[in-house]
N, CA and C atoms as an extended XYZ file, in Angstrom:
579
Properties=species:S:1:pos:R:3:atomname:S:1:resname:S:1:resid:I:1 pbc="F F F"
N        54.589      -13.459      -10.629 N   UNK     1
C        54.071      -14.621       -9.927 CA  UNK     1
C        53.054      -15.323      -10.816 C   UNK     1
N        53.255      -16.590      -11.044 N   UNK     2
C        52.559      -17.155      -11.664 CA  UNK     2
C        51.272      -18.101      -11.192 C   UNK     2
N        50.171      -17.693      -11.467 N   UNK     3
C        48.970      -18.255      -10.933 CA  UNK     3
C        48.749      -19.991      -11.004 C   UNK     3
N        48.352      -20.717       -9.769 N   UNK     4
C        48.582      -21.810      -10.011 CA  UNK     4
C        47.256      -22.683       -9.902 C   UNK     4
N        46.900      -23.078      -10.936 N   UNK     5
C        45.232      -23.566      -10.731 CA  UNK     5
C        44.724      -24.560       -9.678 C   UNK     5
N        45.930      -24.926       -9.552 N   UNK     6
C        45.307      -26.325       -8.332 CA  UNK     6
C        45.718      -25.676       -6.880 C   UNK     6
N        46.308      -24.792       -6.577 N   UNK     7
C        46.375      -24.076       -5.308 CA  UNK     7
C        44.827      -23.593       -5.545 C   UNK     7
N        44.444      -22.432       -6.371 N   UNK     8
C        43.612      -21.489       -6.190 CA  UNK     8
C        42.299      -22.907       -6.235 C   UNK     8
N        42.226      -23.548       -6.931 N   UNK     9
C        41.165      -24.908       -6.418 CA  UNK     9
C        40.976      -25.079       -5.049 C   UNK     9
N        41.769      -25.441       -4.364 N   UNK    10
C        42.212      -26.022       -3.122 CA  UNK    10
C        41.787      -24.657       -2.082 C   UNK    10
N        42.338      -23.432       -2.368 N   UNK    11
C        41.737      -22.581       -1.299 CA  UNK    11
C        40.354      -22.125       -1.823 C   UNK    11
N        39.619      -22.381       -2.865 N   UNK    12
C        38.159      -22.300       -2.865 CA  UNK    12
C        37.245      -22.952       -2.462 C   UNK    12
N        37.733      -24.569       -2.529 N   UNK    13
C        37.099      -25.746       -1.938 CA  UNK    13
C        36.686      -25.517       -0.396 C   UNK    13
N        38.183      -24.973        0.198 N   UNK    14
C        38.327      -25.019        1.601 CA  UNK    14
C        37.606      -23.615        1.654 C   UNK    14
N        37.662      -22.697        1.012 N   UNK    15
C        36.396      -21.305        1.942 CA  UNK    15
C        35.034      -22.117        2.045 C   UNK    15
N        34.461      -22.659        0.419 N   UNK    16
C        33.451      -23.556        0.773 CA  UNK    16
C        32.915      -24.217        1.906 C   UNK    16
N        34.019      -24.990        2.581 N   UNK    17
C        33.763      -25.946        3.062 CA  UNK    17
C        33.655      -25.105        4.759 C   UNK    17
N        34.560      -24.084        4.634 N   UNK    18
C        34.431      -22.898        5.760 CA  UNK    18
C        32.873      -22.489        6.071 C   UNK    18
N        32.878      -22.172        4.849 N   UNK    19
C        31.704      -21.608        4.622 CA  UNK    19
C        29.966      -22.504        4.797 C   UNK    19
N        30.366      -23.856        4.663 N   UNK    20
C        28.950      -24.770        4.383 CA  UNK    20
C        29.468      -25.366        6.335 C   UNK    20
N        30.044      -25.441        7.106 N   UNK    21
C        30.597      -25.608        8.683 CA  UNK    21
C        30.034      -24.533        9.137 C   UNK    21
N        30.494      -22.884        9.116 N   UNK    22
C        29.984      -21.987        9.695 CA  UNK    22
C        28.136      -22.081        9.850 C   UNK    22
N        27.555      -21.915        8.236 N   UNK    23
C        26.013      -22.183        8.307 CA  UNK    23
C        25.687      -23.548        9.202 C   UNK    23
N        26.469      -24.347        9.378 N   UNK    24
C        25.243      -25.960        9.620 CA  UNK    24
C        25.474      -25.717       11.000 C   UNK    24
N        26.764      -24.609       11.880 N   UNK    25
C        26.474      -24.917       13.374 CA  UNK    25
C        26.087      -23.169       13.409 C   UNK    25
N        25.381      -22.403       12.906 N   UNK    26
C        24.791      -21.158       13.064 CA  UNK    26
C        23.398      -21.565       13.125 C   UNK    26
N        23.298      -22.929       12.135 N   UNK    27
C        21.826      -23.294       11.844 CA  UNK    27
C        20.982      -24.595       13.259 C   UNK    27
N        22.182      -25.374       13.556 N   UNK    28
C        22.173      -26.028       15.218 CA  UNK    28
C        22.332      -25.181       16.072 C   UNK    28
N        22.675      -24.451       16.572 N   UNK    29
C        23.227      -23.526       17.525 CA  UNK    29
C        22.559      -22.548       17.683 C   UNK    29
N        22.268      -21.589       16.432 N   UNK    30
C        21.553      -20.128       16.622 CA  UNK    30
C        19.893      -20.124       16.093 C   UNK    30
N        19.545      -21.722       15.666 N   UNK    31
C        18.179      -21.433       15.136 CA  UNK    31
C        17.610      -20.476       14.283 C   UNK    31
N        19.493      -20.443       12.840 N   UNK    32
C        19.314      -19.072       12.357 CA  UNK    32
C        18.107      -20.322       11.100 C   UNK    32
N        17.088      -20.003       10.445 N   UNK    33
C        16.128      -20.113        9.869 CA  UNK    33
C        15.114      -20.992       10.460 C   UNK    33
N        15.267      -21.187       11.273 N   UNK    34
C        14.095      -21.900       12.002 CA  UNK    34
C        12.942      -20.837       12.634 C   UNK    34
N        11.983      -21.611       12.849 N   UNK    35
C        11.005      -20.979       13.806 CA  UNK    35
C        10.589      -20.972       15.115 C   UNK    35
N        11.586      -22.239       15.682 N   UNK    36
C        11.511      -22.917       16.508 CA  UNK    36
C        12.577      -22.650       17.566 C   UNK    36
N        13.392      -21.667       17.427 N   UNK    37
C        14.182      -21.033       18.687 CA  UNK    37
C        15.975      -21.958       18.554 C   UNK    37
N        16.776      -21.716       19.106 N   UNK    38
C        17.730      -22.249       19.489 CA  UNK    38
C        18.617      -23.442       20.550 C   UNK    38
N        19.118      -24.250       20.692 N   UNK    39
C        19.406      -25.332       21.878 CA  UNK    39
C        19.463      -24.258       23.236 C   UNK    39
N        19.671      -22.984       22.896 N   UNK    40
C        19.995      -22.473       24.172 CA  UNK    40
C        18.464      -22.189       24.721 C   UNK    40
N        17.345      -22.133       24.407 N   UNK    41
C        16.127      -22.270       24.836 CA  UNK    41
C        16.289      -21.790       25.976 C   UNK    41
N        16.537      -23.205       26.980 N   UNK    42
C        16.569      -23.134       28.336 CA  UNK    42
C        17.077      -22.782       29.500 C   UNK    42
N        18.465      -21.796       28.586 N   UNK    43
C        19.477      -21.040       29.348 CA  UNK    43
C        18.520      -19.901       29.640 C   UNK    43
N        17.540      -19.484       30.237 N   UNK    44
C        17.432      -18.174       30.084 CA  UNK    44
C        16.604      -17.498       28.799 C   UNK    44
N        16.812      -17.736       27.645 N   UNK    45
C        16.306      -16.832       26.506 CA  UNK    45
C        14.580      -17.027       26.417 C   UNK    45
N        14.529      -17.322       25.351 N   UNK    46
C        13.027      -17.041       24.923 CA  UNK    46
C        11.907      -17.759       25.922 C   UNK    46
N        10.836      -17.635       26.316 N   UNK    47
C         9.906      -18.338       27.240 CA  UNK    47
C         9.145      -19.495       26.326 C   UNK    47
N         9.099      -19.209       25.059 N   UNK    48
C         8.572      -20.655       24.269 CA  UNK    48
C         8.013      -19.633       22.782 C   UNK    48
N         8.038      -20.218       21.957 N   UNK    49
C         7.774      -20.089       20.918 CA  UNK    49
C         6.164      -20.304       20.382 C   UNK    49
N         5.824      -20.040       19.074 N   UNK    50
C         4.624      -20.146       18.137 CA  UNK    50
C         5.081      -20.528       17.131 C   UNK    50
N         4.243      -20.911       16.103 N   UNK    51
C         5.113      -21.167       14.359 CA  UNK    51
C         3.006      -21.038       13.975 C   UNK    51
N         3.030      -20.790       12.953 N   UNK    52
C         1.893      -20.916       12.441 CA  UNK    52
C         1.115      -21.553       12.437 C   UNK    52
N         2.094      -22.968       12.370 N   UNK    53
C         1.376      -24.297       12.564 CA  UNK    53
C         0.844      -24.844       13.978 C   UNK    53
N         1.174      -23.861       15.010 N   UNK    54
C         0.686      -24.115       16.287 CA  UNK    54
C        -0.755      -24.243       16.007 C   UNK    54
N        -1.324      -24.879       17.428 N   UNK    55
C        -2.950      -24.833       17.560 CA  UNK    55
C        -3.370      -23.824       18.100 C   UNK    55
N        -4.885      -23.360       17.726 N   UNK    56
C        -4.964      -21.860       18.250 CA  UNK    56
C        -4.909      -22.020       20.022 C   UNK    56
N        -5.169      -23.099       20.364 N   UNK    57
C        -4.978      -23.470       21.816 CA  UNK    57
C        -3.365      -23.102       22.701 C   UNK    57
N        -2.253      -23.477       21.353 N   UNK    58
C        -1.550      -23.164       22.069 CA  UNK    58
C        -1.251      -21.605       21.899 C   UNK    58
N        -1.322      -20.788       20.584 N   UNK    59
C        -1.300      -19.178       20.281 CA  UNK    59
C        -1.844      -18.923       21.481 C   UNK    59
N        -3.019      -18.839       22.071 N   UNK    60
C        -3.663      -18.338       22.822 CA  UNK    60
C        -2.947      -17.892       23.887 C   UNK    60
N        -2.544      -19.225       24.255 N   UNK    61
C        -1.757      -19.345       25.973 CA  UNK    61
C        -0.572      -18.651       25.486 C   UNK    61
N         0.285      -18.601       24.375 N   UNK    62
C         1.406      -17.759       24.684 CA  UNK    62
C         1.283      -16.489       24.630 C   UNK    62
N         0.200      -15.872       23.515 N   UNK    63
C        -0.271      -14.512       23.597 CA  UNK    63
C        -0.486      -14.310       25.313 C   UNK    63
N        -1.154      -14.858       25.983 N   UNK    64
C        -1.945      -14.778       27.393 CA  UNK    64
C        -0.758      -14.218       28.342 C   UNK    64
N         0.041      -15.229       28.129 N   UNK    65
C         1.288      -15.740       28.705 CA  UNK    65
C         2.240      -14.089       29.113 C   UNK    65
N         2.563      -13.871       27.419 N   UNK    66
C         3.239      -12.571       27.438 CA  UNK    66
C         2.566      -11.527       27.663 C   UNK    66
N         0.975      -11.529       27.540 N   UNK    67
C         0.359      -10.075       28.520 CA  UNK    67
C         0.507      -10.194       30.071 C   UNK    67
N         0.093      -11.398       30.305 N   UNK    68
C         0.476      -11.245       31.752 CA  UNK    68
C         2.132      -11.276       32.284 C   UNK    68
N         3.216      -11.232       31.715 N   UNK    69
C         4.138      -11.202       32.245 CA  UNK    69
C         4.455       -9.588       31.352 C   UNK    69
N         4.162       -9.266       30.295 N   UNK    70
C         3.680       -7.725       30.460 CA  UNK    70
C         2.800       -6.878       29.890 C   UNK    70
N         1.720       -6.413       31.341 N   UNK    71
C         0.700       -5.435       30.939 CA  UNK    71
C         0.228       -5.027       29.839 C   UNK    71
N         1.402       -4.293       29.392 N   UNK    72
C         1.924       -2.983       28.604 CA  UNK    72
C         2.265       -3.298       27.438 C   UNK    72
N         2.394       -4.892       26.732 N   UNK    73
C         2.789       -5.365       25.652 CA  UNK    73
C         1.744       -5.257       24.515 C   UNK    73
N         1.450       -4.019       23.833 N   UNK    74
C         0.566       -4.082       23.115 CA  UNK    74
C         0.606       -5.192       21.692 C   UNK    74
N         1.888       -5.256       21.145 N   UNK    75
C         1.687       -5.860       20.253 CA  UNK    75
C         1.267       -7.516       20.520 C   UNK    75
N         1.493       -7.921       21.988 N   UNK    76
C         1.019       -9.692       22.202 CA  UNK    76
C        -0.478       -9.498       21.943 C   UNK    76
N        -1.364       -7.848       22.714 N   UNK    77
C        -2.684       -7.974       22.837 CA  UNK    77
C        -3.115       -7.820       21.285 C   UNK    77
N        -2.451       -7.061       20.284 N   UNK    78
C        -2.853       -7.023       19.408 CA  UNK    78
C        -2.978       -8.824       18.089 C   UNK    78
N        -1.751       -9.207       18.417 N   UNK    79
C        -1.439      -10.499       18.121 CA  UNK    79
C        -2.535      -11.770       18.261 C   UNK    79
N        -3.261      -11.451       19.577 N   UNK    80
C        -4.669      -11.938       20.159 CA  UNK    80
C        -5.647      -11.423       20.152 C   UNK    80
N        -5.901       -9.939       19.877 N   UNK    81
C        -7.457       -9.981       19.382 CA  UNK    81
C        -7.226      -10.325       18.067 C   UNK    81
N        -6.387      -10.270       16.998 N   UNK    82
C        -6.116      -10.485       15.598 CA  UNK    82
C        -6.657      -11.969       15.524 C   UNK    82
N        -6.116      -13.109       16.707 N   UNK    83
C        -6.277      -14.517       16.574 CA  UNK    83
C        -7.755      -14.776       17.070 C   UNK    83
N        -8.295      -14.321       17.787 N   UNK    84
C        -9.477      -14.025       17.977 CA  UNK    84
C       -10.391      -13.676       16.970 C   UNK    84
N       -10.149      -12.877       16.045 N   UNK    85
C       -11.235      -12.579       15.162 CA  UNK    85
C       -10.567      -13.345       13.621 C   UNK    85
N        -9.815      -13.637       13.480 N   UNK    86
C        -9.826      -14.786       13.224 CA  UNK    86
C        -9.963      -16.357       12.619 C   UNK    86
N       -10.529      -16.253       14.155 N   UNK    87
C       -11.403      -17.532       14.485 CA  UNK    87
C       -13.189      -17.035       15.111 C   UNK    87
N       -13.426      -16.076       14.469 N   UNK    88
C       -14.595      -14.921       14.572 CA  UNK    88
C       -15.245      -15.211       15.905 C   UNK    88
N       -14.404      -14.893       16.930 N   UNK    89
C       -14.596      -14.787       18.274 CA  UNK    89
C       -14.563      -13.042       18.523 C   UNK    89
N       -15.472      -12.382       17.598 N   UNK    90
C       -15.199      -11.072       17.987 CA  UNK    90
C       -15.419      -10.481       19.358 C   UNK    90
N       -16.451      -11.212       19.814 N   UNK    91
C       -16.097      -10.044       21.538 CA  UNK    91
C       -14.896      -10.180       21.985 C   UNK    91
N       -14.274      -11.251       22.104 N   UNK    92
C       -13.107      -11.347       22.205 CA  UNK    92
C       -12.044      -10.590       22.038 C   UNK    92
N       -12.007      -10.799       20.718 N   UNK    93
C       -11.308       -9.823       19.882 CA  UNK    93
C       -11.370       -8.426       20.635 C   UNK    93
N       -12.641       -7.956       20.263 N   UNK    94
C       -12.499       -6.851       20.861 CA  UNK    94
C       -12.355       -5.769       21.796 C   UNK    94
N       -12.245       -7.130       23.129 N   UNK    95
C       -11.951       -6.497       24.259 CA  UNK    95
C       -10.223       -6.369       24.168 C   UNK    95
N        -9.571       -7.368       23.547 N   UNK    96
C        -8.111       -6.931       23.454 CA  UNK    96
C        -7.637       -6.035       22.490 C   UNK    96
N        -8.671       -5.717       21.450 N   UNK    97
C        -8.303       -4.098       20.451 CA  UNK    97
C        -8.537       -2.563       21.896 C   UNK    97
N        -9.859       -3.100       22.264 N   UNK    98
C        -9.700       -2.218       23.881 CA  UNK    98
C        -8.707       -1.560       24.491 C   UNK    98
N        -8.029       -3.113       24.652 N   UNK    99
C        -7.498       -2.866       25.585 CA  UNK    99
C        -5.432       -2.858       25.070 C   UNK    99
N        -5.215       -2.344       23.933 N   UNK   100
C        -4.613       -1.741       22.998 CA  UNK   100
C        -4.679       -0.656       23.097 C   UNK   100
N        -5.910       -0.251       22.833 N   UNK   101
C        -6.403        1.220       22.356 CA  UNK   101
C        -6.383        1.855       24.082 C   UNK   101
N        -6.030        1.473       25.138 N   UNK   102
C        -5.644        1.969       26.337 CA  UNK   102
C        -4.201        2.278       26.770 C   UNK   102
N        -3.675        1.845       25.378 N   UNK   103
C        -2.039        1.651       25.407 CA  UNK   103
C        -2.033        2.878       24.570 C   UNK   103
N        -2.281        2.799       23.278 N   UNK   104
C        -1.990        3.481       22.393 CA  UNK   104
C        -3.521        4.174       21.503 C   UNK   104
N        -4.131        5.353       22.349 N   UNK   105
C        -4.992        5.855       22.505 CA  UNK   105
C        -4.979        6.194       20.770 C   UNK   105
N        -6.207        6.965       19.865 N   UNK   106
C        -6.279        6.733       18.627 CA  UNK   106
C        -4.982        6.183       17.474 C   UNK   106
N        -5.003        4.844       18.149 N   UNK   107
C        -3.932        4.762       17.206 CA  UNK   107
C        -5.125        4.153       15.342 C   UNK   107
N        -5.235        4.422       14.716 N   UNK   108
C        -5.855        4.233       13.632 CA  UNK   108
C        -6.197        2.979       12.672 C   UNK   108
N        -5.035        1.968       13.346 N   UNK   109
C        -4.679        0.574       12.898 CA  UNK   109
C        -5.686       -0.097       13.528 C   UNK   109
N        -5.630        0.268       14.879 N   UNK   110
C        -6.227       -0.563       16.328 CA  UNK   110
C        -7.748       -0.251       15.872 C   UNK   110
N        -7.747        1.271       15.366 N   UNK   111
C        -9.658        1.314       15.132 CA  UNK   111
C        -9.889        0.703       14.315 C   UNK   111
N        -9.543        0.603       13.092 N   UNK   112
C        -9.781       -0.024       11.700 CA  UNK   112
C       -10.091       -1.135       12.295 C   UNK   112
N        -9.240       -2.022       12.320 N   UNK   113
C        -9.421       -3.908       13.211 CA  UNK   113
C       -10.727       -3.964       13.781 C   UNK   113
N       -10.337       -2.977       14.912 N   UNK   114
C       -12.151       -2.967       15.802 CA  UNK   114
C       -13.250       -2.820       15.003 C   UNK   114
N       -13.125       -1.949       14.145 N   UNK   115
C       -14.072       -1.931       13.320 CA  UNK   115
C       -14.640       -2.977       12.390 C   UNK   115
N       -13.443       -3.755       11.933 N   UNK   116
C       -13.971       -4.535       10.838 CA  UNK   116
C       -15.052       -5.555       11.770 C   UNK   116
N       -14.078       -5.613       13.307 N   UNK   117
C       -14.781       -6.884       14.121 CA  UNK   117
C       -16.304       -6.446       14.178 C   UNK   117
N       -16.713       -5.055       14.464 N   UNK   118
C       -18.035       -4.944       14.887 CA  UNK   118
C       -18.493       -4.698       13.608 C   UNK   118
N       -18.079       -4.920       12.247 N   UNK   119
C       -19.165       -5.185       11.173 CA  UNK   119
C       -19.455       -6.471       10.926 C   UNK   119
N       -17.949       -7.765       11.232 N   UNK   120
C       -18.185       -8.349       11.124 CA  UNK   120
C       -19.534       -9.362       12.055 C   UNK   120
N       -19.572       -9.018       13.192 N   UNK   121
C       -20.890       -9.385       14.152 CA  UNK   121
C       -21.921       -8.503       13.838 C   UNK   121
N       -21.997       -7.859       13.025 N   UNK   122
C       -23.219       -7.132       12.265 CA  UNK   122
C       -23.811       -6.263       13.553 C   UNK   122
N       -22.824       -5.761       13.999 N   UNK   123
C       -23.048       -4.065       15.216 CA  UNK   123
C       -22.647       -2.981       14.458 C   UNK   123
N       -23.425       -2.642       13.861 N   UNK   124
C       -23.287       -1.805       12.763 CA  UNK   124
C       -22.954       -0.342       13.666 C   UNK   124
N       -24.065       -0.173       14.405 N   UNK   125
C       -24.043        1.311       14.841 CA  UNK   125
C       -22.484        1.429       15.939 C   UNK   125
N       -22.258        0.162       16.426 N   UNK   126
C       -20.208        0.019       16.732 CA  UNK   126
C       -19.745       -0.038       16.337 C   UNK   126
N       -19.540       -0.137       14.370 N   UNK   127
C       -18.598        0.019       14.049 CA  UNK   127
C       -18.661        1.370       13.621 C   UNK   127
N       -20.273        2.491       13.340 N   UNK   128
C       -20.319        3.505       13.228 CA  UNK   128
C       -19.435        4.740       14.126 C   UNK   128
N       -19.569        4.095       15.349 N   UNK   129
C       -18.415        5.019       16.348 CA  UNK   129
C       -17.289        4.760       16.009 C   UNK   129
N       -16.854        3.675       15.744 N   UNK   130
C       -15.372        3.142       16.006 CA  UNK   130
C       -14.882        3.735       14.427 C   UNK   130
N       -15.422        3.522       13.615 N   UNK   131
C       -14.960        4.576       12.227 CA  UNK   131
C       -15.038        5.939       12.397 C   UNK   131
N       -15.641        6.028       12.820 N   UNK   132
C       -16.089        7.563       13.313 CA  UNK   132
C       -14.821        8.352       14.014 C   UNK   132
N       -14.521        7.559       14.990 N   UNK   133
C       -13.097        7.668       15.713 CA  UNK   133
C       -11.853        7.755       15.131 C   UNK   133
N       -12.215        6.498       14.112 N   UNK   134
C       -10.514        6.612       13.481 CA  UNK   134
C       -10.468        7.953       12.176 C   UNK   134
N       -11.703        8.318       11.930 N   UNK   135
C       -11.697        9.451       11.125 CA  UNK   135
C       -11.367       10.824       11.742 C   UNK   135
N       -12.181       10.993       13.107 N   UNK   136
C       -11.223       12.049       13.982 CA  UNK   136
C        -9.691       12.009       14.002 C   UNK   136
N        -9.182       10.528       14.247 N   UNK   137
C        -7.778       10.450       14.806 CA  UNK   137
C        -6.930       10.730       13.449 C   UNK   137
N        -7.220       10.349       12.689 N   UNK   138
C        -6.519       10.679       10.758 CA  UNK   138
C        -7.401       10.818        9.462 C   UNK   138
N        -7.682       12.423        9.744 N   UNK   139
C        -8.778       13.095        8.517 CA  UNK   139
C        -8.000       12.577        6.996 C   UNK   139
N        -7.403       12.407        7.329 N   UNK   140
C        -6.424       12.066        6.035 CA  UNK   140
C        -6.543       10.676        4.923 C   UNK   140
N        -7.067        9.889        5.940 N   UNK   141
C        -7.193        8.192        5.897 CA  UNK   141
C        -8.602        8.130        5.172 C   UNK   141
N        -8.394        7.706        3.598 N   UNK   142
C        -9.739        7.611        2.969 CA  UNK   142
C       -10.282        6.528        3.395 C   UNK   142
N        -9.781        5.632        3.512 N   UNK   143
C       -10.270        3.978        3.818 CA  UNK   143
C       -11.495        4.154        4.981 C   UNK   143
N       -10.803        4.681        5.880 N   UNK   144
C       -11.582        5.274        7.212 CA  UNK   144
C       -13.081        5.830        6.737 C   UNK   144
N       -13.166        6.766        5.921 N   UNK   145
C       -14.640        6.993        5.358 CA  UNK   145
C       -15.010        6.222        4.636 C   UNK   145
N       -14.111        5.561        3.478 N   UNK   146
C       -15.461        4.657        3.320 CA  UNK   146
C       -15.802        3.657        3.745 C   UNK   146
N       -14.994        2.859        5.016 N   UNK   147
C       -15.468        2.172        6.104 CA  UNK   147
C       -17.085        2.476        6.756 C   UNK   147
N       -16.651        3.354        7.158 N   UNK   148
C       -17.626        4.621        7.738 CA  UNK   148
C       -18.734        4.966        7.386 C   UNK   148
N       -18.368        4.889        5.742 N   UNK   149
C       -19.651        5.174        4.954 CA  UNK   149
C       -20.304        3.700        4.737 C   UNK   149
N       -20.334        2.337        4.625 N   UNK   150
C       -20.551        1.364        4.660 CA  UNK   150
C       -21.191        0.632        5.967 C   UNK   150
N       -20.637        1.256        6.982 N   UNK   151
C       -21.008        1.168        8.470 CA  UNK   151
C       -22.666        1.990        8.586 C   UNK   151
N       -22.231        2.752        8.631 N   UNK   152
C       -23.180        3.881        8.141 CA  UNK   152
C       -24.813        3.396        7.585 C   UNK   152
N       -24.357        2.986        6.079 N   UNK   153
C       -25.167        2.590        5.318 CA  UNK   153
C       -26.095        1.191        6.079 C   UNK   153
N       -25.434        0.281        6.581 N   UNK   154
C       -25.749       -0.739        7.104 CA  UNK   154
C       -26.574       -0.833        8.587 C   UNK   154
N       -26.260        0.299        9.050 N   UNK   155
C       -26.763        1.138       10.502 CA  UNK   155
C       -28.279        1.821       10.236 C   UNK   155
N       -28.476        2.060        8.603 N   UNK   156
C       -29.304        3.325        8.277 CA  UNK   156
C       -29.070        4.906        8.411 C   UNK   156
N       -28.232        4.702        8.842 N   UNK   157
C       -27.719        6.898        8.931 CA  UNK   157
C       -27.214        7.043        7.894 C   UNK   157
N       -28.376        7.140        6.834 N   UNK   158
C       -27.856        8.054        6.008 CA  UNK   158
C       -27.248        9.117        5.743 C   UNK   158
N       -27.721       10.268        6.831 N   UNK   159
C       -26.514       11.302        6.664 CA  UNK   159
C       -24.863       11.019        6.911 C   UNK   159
N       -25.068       10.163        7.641 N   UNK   160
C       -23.474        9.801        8.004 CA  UNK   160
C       -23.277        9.407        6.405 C   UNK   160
N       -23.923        8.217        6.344 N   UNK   161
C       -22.739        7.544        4.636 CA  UNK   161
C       -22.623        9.234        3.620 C   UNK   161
N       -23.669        9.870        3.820 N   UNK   162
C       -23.205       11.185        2.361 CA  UNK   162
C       -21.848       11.537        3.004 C   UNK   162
N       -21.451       12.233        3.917 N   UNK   163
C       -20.674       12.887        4.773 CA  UNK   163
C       -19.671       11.952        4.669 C   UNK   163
N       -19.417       10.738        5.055 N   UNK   164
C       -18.226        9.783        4.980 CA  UNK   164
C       -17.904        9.571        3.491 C   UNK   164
N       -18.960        9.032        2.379 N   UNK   165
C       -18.720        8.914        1.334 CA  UNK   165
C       -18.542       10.023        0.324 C   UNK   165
N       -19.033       11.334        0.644 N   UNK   166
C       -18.324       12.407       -0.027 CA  UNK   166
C       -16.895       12.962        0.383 C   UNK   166
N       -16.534       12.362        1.731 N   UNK   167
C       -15.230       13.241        1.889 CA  UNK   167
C       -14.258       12.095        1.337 C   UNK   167
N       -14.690       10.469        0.948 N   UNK   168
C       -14.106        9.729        0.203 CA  UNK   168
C       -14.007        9.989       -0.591 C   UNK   168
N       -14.875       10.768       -1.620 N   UNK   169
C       -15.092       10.733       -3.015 CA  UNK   169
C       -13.968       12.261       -3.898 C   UNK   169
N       -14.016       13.299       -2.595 N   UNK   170
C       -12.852       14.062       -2.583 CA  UNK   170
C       -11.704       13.709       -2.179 C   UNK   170
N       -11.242       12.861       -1.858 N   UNK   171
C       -10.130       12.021       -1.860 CA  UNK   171
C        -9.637       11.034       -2.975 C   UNK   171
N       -10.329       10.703       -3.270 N   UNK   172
C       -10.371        9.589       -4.376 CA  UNK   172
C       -11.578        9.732       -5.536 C   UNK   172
N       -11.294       11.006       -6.434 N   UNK   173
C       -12.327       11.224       -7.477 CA  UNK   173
C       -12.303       10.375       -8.633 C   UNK   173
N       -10.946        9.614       -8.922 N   UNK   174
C       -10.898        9.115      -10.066 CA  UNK   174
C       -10.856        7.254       -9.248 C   UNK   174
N       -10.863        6.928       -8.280 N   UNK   175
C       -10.598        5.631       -7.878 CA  UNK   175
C       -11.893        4.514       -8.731 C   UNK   175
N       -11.600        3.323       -9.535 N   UNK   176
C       -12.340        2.678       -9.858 CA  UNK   176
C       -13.805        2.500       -9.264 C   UNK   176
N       -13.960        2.661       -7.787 N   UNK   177
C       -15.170        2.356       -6.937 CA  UNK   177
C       -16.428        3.693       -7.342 C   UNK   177
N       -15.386        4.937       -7.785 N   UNK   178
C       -15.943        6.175       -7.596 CA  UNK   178
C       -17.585        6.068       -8.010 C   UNK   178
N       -17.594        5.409       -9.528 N   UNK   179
C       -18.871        5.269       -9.375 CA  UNK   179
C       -19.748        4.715       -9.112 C   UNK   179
N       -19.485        3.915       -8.783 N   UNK   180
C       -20.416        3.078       -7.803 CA  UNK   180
C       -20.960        4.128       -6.554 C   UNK   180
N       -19.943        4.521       -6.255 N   UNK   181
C       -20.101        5.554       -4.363 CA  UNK   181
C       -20.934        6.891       -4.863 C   UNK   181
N       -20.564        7.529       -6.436 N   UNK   182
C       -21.393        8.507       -6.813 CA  UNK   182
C       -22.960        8.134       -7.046 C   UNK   182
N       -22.993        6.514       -7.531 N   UNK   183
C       -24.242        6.513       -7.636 CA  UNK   183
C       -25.153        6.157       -6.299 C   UNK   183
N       -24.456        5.746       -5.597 N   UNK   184
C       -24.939        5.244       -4.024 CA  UNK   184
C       -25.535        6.672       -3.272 C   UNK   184
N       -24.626        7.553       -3.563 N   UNK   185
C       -24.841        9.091       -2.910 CA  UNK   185
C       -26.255        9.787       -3.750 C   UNK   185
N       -26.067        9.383       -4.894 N   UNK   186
C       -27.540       10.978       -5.647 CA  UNK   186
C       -28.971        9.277       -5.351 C   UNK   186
N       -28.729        7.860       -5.080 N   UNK   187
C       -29.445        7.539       -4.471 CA  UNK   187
C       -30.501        8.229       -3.042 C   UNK   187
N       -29.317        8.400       -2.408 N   UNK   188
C       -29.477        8.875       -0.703 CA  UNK   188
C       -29.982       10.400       -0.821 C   UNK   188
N       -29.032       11.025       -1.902 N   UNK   189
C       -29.524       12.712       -1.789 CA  UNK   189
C       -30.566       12.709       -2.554 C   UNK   189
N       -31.494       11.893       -3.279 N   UNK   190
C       -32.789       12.299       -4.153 CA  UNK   190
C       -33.703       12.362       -3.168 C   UNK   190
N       -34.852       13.512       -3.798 N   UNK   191
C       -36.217       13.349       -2.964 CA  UNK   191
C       -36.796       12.453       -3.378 C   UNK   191
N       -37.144       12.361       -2.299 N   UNK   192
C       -38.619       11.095       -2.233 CA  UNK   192
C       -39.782       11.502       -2.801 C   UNK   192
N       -40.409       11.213       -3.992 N   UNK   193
C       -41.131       11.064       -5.046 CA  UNK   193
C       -42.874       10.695       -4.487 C   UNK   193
């Protein structure tokens, strides 16, 4: 059988053209790369959308929206204290890391967040618990101490930062920061002169 160039033209053109039809009504129809949902919207499917470019006015109300239609949706509450802090509305914020952390009791993500919020409002000795916590919930998690140890430091409990920043420093002996945190520590452990 002899190959014939202008057939095999002709059925490549046409997969093409298969092919550039299928995408343009997957792309009308299924809202496949959009952000903005599909014509079927209003059959039933999605309750309304976000895109980045929303206003935090409207994020708000749809985060709101989907806790109250469910409780139990941790990731909308997480989605909204996240938009909340932010826009450094930390109490805010942190009543919906709360109220997360009632869903999904030490989860370690949820403390970290809380935490950064109560350093960022300069509640030092709240973010001292709330590190404190996520170091119970994963001994494992260096970040967590030296959160902790920084919290700490900023609180004045010194014993806490040795204790947080040495069990960092056995975790991470060779990490670029190390000396900095070694010299921060024989600071704290010298006598007073």
């Amino acid at each position: 059988m002899l190959l014939d160039r202008k057939r095999i033209n002709r059925v490549a053109r046409w997969a093409a053209i298969f092919l550039a039809v299928t995408f343009a009504l997957g792309t009308i129809f299924l809202g496949v790369g959009s952000s903005t949902g599909n014509i079927f919207f209003g059959c039933g499917g999605n309750p309304g959308t976000i895109s980045s470019s929303s206003s935090f006015e409207d994020q708000e109300k749809f985060y709101l929206n989907l806790i109250e239609e469910n409780p139990g949706d941790s990731d909308a509450m997480m989605a909204l204290a996240n938009l909340y802090a932010g826009e450094s509305m930390y109490d805010d914020a942190i009543i919906y890391y709360d109220k997360a952390l009632e869903i999904t009791p030490e989860n370690v993500n949820i403390l970290m967040l809380k935490g950064r919020a109560y350093m960022a409002k300069e509640d030092f000795l709240e973010a001292v618990k709330t590190y404190s916590e996520a170091t119970r919930a994963d001994p494992d998690n260096s970040f967590a101490f030296l959160q902790l140890g920084l919290a700490a430091k900023n609180a004045g409990q010194d014993q806490t930062v040795v204790m947080a920043w040495s069990k960092w420093l056995e975790m991470n002996p060779d990490d670029p920061n190390a000396p900095a945190i070694r010299d921060e520590l024989a600071s704290l452990t010298q006598p007073a002169s």
